[in-house]
ZANUMI-634298 format. One record per residue (C-alpha): x, y, z; residue number from 1. Coordinates in Angstrom, 1 decimal, m for minus. Layout:
+--------+--------+--------+-----+
|   east |  north |     up | num |
+--------+--------+--------+-----+
|      X |      Y |      Z | NUM |
...
+--------+--------+--------+-----+
This chain:
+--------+--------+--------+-----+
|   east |  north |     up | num |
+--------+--------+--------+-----+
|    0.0 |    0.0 |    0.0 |   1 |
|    1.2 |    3.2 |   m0.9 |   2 |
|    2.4 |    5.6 |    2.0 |   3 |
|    1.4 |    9.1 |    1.6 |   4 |
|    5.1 |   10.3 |    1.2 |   5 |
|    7.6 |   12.4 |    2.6 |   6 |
|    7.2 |   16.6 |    3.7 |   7 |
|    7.2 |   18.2 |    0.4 |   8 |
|    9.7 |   21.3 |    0.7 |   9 |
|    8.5 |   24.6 |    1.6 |  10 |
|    7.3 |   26.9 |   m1.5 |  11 |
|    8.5 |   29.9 |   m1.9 |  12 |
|   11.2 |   31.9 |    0.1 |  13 |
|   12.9 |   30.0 |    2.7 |  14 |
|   16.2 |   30.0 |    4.2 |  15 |
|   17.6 |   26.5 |    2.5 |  16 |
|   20.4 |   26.9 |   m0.6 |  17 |
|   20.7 |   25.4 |   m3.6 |  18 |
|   22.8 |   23.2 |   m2.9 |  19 |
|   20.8 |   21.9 |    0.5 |  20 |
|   17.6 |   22.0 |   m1.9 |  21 |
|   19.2 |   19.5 |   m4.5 |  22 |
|   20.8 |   17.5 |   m1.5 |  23 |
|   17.6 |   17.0 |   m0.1 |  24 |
|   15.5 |   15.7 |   m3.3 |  25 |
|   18.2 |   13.6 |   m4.1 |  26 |
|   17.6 |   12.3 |   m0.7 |  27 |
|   14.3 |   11.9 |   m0.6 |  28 |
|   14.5 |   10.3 |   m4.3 |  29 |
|   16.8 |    7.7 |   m2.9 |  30 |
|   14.4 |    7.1 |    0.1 |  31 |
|   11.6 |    7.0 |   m1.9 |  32 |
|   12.9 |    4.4 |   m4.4 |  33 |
|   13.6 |    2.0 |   m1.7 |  34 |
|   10.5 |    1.9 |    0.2 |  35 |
|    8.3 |    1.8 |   m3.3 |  36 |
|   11.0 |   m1.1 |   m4.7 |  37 |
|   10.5 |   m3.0 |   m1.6 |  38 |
|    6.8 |   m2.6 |   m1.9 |  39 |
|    6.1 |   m3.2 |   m5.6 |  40 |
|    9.0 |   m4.7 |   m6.5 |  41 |
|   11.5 |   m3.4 |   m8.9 |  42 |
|   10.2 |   m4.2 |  m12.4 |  43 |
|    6.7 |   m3.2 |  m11.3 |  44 |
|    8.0 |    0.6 |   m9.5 |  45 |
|    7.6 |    3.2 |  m12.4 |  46 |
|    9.4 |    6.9 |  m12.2 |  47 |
|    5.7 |    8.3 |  m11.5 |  48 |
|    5.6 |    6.0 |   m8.4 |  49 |
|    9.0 |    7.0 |   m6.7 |  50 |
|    8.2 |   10.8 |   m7.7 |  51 |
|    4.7 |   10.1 |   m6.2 |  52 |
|    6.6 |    9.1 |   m2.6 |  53 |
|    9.4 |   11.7 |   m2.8 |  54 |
|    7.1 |   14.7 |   m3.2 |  55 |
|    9.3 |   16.0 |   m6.2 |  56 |
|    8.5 |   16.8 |   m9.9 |  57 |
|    9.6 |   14.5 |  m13.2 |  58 |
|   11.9 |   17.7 |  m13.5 |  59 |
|   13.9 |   17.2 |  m10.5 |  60 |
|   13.9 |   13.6 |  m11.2 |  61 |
|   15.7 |   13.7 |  m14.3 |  62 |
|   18.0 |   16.5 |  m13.0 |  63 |
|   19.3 |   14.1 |  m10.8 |  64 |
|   19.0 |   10.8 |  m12.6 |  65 |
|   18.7 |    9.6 |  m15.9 |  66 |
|   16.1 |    6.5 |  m15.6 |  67 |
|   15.2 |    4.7 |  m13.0 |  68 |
|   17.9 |    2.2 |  m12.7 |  69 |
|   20.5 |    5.1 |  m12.5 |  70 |
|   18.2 |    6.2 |   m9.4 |  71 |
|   18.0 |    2.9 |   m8.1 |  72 |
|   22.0 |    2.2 |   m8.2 |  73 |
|   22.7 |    5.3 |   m6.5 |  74 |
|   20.5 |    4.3 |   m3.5 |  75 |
|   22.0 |    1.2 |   m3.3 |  76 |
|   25.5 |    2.8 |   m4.0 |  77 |
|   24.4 |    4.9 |   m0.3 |  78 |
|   22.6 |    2.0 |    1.4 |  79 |
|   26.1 |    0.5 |    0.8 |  80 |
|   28.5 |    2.7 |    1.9 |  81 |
|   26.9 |    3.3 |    4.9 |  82 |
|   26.5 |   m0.3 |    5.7 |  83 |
|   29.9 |   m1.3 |    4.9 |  84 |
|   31.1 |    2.4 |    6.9 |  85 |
|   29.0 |    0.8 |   10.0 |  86 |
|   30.1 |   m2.6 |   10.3 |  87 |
|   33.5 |   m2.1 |   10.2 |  88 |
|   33.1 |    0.6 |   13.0 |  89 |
|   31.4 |   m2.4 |   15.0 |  90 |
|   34.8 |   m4.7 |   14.4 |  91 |
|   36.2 |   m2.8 |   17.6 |  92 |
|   40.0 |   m2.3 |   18.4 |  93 |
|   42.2 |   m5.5 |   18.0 |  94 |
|   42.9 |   m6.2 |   21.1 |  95 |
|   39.7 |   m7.9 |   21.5 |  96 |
|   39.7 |  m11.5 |   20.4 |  97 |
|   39.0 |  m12.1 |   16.9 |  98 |
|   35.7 |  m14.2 |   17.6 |  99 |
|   34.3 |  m11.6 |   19.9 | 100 |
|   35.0 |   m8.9 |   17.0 | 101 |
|   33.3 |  m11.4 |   14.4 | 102 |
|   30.0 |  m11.5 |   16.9 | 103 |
|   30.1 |   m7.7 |   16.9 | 104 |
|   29.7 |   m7.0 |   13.6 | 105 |
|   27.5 |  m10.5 |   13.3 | 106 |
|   24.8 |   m8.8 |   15.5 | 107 |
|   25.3 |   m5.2 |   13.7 | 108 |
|   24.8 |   m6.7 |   10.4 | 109 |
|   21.5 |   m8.2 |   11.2 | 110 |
|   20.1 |   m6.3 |   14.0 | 111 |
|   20.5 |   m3.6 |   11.3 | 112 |
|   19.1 |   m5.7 |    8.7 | 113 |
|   15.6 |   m6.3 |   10.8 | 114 |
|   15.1 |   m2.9 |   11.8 | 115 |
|   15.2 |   m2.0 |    8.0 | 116 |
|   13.0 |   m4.4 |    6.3 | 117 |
|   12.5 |   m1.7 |    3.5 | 118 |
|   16.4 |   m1.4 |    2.5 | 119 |
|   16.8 |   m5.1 |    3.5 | 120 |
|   14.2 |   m6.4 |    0.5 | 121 |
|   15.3 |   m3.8 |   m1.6 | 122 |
|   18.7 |   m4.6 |   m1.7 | 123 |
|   18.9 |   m8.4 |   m1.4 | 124 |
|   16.4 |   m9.4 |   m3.1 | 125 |
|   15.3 |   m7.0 |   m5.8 | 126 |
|   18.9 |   m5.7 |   m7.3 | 127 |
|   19.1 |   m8.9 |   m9.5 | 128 |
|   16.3 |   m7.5 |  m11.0 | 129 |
|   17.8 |   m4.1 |  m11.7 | 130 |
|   19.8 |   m5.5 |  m14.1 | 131 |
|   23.8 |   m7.0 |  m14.6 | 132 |
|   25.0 |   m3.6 |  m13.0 | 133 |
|   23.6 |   m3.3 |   m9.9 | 134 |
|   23.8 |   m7.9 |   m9.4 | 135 |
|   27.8 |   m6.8 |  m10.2 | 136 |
|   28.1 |   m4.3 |   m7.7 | 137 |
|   25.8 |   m6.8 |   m5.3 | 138 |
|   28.8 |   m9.5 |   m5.9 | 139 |
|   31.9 |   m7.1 |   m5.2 | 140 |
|   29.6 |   m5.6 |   m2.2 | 141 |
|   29.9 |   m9.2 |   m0.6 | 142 |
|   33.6 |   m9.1 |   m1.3 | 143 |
|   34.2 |   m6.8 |    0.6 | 144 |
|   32.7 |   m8.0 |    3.4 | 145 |
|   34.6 |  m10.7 |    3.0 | 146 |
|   37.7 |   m8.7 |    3.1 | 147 |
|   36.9 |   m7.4 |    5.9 | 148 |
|   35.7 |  m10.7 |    8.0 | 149 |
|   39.0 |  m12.4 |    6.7 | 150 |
|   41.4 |   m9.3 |    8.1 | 151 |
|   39.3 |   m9.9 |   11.7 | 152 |
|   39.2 |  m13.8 |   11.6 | 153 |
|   43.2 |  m13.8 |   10.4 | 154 |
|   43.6 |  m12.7 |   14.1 | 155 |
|   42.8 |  m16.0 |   15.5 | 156 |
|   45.7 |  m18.8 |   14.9 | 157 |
|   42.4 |  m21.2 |   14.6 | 158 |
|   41.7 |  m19.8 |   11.4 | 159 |
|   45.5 |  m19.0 |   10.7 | 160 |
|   45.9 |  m22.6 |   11.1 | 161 |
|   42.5 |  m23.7 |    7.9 | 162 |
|   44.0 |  m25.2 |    5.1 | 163 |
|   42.5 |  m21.8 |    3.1 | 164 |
|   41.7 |  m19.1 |    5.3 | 165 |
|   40.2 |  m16.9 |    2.7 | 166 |
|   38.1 |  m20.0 |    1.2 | 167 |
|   36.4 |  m20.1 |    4.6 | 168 |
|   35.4 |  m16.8 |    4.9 | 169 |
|   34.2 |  m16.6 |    1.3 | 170 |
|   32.1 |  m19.7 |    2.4 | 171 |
|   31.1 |  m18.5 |    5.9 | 172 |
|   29.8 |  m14.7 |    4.3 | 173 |
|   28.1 |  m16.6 |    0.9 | 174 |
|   26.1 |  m18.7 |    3.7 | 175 |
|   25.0 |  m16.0 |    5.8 | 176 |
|   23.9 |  m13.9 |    2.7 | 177 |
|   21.9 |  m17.1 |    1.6 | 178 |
|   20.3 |  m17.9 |    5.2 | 179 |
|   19.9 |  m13.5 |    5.4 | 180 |
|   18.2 |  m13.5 |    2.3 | 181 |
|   16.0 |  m16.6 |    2.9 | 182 |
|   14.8 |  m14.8 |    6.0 | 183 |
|   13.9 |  m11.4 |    4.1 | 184 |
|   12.1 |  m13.2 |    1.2 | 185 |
|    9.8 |  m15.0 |    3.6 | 186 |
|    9.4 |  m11.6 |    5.1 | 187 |
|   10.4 |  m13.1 |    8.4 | 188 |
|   13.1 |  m10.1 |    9.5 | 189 |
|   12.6 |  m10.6 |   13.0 | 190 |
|   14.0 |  m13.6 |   13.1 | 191 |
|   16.9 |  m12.4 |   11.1 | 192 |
|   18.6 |  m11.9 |   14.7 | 193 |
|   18.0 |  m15.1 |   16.1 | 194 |
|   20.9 |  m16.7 |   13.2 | 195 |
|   23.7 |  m14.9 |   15.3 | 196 |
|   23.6 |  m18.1 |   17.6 | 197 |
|   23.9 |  m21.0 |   15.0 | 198 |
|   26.4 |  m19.1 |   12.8 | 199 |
|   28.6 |  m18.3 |   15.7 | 200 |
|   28.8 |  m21.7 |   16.9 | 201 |
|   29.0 |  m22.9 |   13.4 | 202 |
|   32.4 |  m20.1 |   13.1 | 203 |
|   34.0 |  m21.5 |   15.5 | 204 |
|   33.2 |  m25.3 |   14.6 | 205 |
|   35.9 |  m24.6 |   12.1 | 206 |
|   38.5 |  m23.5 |   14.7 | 207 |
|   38.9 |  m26.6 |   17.1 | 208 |
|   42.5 |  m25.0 |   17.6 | 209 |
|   41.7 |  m22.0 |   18.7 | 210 |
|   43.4 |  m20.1 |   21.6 | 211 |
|   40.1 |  m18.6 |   22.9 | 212 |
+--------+--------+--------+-----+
């Protein structure tokens, strides 16, 4: 069902600049394609529908983007960065053991994920339908993650010790994309937390050698 949209901007003199004007349609074009995406879908949302939810005209929709898939990588481009910007703030300083580090950003990732069930859809599920673009970016989005989970993970001599440390963590972030996205296309995000338990358990399955 369609939401009645955002606060359109005020009309007529106000105390906002240019530049704060554009910044805050491009904003609310980027908000407004994720909610309607994870609503309608992406091959069923139309220009008309995002501009409908934004509050902005067709004009300041094209001043910004060119079509609709240009709008909709940008958003995920954002949803990204700040999702990649707030996990590895919740890796926490080395000293702490490598497995309690994992856990942090574990919980971050999907305590985030169910609180967000809009942007969670969205960008799981519905980028393969935005095209070989935005399922590219999707792919070297989970790389990085498991860049990221390897440099944490490397700390433990458990993992040091696998016969392909990097092979694991490719597998261990492929599987909890697939049991993640399972979750959100059920439309069962609360119990997106609830996989912190089994994964963690399953993590450290693979490091019998472990010093902690």
């Amino acid at each position: 069902m369609d939401s009645p949209g955002f606060d359109a901007l005020p009309r007529g003199r106000h105390q906002l600049t240019r530049e704060q004007v554009a910044a805050s349609q491009r904003q609310r074009l980027l908000q407004g394609i994720t909610e309607v995406v994870a609503e309608k879908g992406y091959v069923h949302t139309s220009v008309a529908d995002v501009l409908k939810r934004a509050h902005v005209s067709r004009e300041t929709f094209y001043e910004h983007f060119t079509d609709k898939q240009d709008c909709f990588l940008a958003a995920f481009e954002t949803s990204a960065e700040l999702l990649l910007g707030a996990v590895t703030d919740a890796v926490g300083p080395p000293e702490l053991p490598a497995l309690e580090r994992f856990d942090q950003v574990l919980t971050h990732y999907l305590d985030g994920l169910a609180a967000d069930s809009a942007r969670a859809r969205t960008f799981l599920l519905e980028v393969y339908a935005a095209g070989p673009a935005a399922a590219s970016r999707r792919h070297e989005i989970q790389r990085q993650f498991v860049q990221l989970m390897l440099r944490v993970l490397l700390d433990d001599r458990g993992w040091r010790d696998l016969p392909d440390p990097e092979f694991a963590a490719q597998m261990v972030v492929g599987g909890v994309a697939a049991m993640v996205t399972g979750k959100v296309a059920a439309g069962d995000h609360a119990a997106l937390p609830g996989l912190r338990g089994p994964i963690m358990a399953h993590v450290r399955s693979l490091m019998p050698g472990s010093a902690e």
